[in-house]
LOMAR-30687 format. One record per atom (N, C-alpha, C): x, y, z. Coordinates in steps of 0.1 Angstrom, whole numbers, plus 5000, padded with zeros to 4 digits. Layout:
# residues N
XYZ/...
END
This chain:
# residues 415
514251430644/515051510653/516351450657/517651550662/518751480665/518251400679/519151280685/518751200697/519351340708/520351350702/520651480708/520151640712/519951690720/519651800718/520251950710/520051990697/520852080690/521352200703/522852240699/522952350705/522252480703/522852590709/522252740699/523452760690/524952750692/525952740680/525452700672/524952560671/524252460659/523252530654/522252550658/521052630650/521352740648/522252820650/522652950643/523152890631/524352800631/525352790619/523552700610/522752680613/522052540601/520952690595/520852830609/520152920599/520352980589/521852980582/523153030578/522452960563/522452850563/522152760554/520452800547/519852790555/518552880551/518753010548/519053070555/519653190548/520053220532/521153170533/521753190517/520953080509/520452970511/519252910505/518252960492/517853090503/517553160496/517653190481/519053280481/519453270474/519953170461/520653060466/520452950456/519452940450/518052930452/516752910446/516352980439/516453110442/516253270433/517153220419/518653190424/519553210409/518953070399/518252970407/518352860401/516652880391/516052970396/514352980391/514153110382/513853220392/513753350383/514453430378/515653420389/516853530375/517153450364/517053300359/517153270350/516453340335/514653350341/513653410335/513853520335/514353640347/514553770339/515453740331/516753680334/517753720324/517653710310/516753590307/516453550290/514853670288/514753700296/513353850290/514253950286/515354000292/515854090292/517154070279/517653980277/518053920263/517453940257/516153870255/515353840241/514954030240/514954110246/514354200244/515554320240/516654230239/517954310235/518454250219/516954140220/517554090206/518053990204/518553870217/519353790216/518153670215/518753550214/517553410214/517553360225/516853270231/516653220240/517553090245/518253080231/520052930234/520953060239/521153180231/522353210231/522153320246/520953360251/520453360269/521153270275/520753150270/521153030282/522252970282/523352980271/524653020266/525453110275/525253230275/525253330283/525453300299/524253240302/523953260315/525053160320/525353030313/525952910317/527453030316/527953090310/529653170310/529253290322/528353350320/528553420333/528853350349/528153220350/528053150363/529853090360/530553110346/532053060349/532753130356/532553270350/533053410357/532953390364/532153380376/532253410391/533053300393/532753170389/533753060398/535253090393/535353170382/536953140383/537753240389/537253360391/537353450404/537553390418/536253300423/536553210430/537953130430/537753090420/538653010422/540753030427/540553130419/541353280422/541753280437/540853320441/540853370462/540553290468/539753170465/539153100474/540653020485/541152980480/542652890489/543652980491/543853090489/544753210492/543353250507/542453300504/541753330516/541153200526/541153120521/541252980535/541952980543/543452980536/544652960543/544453100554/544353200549/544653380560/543753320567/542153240566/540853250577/541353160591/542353060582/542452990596/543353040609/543853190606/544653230616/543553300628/543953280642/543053340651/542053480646/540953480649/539953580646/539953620634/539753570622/540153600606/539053580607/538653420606/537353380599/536053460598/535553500610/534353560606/534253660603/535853750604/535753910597/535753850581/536253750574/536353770563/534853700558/534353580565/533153580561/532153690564/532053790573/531153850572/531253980557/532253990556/532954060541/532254020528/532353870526/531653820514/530553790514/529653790530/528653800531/528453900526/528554020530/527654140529/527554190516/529154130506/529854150490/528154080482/527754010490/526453880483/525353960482/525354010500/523554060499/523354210489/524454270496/524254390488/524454350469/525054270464/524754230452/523654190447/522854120457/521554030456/520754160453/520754290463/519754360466/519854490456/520954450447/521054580438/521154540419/521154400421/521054370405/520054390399/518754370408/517054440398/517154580393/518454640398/518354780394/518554840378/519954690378/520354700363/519454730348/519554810341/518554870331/519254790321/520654720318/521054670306/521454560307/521654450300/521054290306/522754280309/523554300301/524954290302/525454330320/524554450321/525354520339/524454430345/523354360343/522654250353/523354140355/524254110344/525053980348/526454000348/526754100356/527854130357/527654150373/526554240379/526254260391/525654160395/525554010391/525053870393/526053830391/527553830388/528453730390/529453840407/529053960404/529954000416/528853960431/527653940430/527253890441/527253730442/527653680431/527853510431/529053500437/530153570438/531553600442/531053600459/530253720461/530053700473/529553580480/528553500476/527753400479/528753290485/529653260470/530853170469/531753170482/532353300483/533253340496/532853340504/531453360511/530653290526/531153150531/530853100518/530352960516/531752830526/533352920519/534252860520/534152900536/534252990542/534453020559/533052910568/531652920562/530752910565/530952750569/531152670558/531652530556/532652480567/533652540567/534352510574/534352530593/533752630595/532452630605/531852500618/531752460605/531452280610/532252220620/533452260618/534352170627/534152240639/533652350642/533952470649/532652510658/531252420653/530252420663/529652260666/530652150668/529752080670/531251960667/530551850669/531451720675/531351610663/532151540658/532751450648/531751350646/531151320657/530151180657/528551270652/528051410657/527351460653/526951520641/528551540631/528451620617/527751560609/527351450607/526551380596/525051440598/524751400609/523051470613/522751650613/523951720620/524151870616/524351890605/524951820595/525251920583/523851840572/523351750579/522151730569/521151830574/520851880588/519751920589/520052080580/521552060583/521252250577/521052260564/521052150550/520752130540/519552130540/518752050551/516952000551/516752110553/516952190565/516452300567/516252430556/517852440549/517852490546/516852520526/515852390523/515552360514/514652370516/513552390531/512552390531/512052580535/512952590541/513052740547/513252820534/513852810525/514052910513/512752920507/511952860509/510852830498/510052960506/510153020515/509353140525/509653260511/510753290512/510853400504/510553400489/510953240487/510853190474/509553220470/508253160473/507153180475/506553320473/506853390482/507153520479/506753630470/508153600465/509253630451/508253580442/508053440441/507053360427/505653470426/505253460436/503653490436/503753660432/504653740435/504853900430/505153890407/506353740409/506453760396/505253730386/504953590388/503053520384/502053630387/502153690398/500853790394/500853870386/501853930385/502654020376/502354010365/502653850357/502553840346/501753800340/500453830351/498953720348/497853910352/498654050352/497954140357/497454190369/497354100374/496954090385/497254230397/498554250399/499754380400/500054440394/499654540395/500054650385/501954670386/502454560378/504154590381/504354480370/505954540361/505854520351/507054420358/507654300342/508654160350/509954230354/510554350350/511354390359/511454470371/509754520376/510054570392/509454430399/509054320393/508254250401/509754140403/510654120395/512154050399/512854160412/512954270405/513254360413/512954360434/511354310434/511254270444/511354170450/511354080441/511853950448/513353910452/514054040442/516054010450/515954100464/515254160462/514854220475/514754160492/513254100490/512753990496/514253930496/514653830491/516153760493/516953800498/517553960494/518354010500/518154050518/516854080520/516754080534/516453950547/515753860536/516053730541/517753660544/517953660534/519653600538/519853690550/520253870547/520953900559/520153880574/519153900578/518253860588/518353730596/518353670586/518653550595/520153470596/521353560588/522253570593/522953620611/522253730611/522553780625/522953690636/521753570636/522353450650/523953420646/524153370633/525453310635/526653370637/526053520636/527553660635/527153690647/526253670658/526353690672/527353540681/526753480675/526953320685/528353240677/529153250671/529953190662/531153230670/532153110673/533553160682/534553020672/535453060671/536653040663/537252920674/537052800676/537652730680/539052650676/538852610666/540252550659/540752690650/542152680652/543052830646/544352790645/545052840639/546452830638/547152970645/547952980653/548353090657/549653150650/549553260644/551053340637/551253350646/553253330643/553753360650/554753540650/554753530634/555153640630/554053740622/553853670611/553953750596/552753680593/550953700600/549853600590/549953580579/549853670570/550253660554/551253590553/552053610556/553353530547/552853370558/552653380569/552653240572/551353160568/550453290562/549753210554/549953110544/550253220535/551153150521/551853010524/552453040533/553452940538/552952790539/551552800546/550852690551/550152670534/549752730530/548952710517/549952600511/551052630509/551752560503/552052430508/552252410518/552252300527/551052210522/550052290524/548752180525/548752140511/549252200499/549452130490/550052030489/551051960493/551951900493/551751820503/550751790515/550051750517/549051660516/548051730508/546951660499/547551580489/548451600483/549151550473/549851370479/550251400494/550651300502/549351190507/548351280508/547551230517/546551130507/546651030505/545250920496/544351000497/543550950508/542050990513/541651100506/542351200516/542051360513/542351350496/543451340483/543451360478/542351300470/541851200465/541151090457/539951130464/539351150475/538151200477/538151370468/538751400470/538551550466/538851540447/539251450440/539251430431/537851340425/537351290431/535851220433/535051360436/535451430443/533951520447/534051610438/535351650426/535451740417/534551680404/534851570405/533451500392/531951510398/532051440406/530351400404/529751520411/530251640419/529751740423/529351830413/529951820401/529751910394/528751880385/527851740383/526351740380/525651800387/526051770403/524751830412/524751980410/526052070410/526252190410/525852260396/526352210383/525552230367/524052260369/523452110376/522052060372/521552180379/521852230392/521552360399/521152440390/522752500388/522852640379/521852600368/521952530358/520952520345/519752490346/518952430351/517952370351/516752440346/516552580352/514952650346/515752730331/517252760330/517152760316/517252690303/517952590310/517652430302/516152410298/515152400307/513952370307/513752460294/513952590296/513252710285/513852690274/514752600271/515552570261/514552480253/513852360261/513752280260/512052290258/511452410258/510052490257/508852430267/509752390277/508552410292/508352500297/506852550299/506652660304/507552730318/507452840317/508352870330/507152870341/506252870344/505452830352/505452740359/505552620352/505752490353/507352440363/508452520354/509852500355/509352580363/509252660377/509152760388/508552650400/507252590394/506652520405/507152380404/507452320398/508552190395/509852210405/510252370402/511752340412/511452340425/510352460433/509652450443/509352290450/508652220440/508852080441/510052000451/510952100443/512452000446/512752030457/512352180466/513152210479/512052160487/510452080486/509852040498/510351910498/510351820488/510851670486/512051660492/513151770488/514651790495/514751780511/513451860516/513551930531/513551730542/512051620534/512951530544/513551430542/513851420529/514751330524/516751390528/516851510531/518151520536/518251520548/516851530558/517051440570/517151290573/516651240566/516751120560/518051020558/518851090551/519951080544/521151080559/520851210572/521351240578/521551060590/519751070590/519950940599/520450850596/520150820581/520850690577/522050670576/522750800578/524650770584/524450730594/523550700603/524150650613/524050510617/523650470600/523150300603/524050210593/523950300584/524850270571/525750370569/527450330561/528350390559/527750540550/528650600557/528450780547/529250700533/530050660529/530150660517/529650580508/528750470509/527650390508/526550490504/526550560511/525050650508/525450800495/526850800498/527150890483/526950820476/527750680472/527650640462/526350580454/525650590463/524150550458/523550710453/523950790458/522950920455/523850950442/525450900438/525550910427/525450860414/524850730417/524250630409/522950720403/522250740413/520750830409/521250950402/522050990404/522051130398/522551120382/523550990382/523450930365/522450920358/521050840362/519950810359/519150950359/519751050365/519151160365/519251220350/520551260350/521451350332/520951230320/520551100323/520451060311/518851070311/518251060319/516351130317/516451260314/517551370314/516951470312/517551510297/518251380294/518851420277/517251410266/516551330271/515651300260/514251420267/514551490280/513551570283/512651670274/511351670267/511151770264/508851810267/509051750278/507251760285/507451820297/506651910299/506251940311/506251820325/505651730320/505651620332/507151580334/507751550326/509351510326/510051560331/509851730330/510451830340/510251790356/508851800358/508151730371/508751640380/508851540365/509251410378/510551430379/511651470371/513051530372/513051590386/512451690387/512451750398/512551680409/511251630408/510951520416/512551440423/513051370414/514051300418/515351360418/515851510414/516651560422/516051590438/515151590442/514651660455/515451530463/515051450461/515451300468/516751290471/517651340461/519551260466/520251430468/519251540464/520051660462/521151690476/520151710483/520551730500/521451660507/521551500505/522251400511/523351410503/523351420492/525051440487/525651560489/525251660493/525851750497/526051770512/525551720520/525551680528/526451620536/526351500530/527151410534/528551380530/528951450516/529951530512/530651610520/530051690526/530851790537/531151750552/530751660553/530751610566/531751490569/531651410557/532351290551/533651400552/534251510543/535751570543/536051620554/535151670562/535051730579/536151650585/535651520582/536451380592/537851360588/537951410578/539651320569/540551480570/540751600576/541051660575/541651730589/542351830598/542751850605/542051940610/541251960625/540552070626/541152230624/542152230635/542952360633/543252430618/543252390608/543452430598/542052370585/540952370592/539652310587/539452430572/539552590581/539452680568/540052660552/541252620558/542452590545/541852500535/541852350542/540952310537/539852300530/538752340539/537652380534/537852450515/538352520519/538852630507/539352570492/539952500496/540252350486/538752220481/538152230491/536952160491/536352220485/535852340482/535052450478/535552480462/536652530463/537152500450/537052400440/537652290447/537152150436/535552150435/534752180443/533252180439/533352300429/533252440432/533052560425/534152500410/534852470411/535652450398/535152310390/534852250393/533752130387/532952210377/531652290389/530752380384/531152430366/532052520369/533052540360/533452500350/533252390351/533452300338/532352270334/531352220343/530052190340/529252290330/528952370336/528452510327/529352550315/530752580316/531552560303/530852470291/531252370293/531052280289/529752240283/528752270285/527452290283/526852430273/527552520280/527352680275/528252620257/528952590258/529852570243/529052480239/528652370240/527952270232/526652300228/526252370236/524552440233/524752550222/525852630223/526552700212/526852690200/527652610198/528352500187/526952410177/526152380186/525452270182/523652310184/523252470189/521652490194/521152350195/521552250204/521052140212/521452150219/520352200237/520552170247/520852060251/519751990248/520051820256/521751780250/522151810243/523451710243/524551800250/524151870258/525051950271/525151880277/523851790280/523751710297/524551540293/525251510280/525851440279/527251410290/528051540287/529051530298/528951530307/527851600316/527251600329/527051440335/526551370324/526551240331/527951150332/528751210321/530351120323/530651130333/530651300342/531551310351/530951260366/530051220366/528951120379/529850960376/529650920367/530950780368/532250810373/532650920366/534150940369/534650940387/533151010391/533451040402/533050950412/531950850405/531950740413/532750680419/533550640403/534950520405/535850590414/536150690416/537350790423/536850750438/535750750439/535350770453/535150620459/534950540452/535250370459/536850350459/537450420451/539250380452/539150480470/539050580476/539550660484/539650550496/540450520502/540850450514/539950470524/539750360534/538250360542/539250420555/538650460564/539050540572/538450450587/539250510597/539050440610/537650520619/537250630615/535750690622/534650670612/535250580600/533750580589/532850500595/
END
């Protein structure tokens, strides 16, 4: 528990995180499995599925990447933020809750990158948030609990969702694997919005920039600024050039994982209750992670969770057992939460509140655009070469890359 008592701002913004949680777990487990049923039954193989699925997850980020710092900069003007996140919220669920509908695998993953779009554009307002419920000395333990929370709490619907598709496919239910997915974006889609409601009641816009004339144009205005900026600023720059590498194993290993596995001929059974694995092991090891900022430096404890995540990509190159999957799981559960975590909370501090959106929006990007490469990058080599495992090659380069990046960033006077 915090030594502190959480506010109700604070546990609104950490149900936010359970909330779309959700979500993350659904994309990272069974829409992987519908989508390669629904290929293979169009004819396609099960590389050029997970080929596929790695370019669809580009699409949406580079859309993202598109709006994401054009809409940061507009969120940080008085009362913006939560109209526009409630926008990409709703852009998500109602995507979430209408993709089982799709009858042709092509409109499934097309109505799966327009609600990843949503997911994405929550994400940048939501994040930024942080500075906006709660106090500089407390972000390390708040933004871990809403990861812990949020890894343990998804598993409700997740659970769910598993047990409708496994019965399903074991008879049990009379429902074939596309009404039994069908139900489970469902289940998700009502979960996220549901337990969004606290934060879109209780959420107030503290740090803002006020227009004086023209938002838009003084948007733009500032966008540009903060480039040139960042570009000035050490810290802020070289950390965000560090979080664009090594983020983008944690964000890849996400996205791929149960189709990697199927690549790799682990049962999906297994790859379902293995990743389940990952979000109870995650739930108190990112509390964990939270306290230990307050004993040991936050960037001490990245750089250790991105040492493990090296050791991670190079176990999963020779992956091809069920148990391998397992313990994989296993040891993303451990550093998953605290590097992201402690990532967001660590840029919280080197940043300007009043203009935390803008920001954020740039922070989000360099993660989502990592991604981006990650899956790229992967999707073509699995392509080029029908070997998965030598996808997760470059996955492990860019965890050094971003190591080194992130011990050059200048130490700071509240670390």
């Amino acid at each position: 528990m915090l030594k502190t008592k959480m506010t109700r701002e604070e546990w609104s913004w950490v149900l936010y995180d359970i909330a779309n949680s959700a979500y993350v777990l659904l994309v990272a487990t069974i829409l992987p499995i519908f989508s390669n049923a629904m290929a293979e039954a169009e004819g396609y193989s099960a590389n050029q599925a997970t080929a596929a699925w790695s370019f669809a997850a580009t699409a949406a980020t580079l859309l993202f990447i598109v709006l994401g710092p054009v809409l940061g900069a507009f969120a940080d003007n008085k009362g913006i933020k939560k109209k526009l996140f409630l926008a990409f919220f709703v852009l998500g669920v109602v995507g979430c809750a209408v993709m089982g509908l799709m009858k042709g695998w092509m409109a499934f993953l097309i109505v799966y990158v327009v609600s990843k779009i949503g997911f994405n554009g929550s994400l940048i307002f939501y994040d930024s948030m942080l500075t906006d419920i709660t106090e500089d000395e407390r972000m390390d333990e708040v933004s871990s609990f809403g990861f812990a929370f949020g890894y343990i709490g998804s598993c409700i619907p997740f659970i769910l969702g598993l047990a409708v598709v496994l019965l399903s496919q074991k008879g049990v239910l009379p429902f074939d694997l596309s009404t039994a997915c069908l139900i489970a974006l469902l289940i998700t889609a009502a979960w996220w919005a549901l337990l969004t409601v606290p934060l879109l009641r209780t959420y107030r816009q503290r740090y803002f920039v006020q227009a004086k004339v023209n938002p838009v144009r003084e948007s733009f205005q500032r966008l540009f600024g903060t480039l040139r900026n960042i570009g000035e600023n050490r810290a802020v720059f070289l950390f965000l050039l560090a979080f664009f590498f090594y983020i983008d194993g944690v964000y890849t290993i996400i996205e791929i994982a149960t189709p990697y596995g199927i690549s790799m001929g682990i049962d999906t059974t297994h790859l379902l209750l293995a990743l389940l694995l990952t979000q109870i092991i995650a739930f108190p090891f990112a509390i964990l992670f939270g306290r230990l900022a307050k004993k040991y430096s936050t960037r001490k404890l990245l750089e250790a969770s991105i040492l493990i995540y090296f050791g991670i990509a190079l176990f999963a190159f020779q992956l091809d057992k069920a148990w391998e999957f397992w313990m994989l799981a296993a040891m993303v559960g451990c550093v998953q939460g605290g590097v992201q975590a402690l990532s967001r909370s660590f840029f919280a501090r080197l940043i300007p509140k009043e203009r935390s959106n803008e920001f954020f929006g740039f922070y989000d990007i360099f993660g989502k655009s990592a991604s981006f490469v990650g899956t790229t990058l992967m999707g073509i080599i699995i392509a080029a070469t029908d070997k998965p495992n030598l996808g997760v090659l470059p996955i492990a380069g860019m965890f050094v890359i971003g190591y080194l990046l992130l011990r050059a960033v200048p130490k700071q006077e509240n670390e």
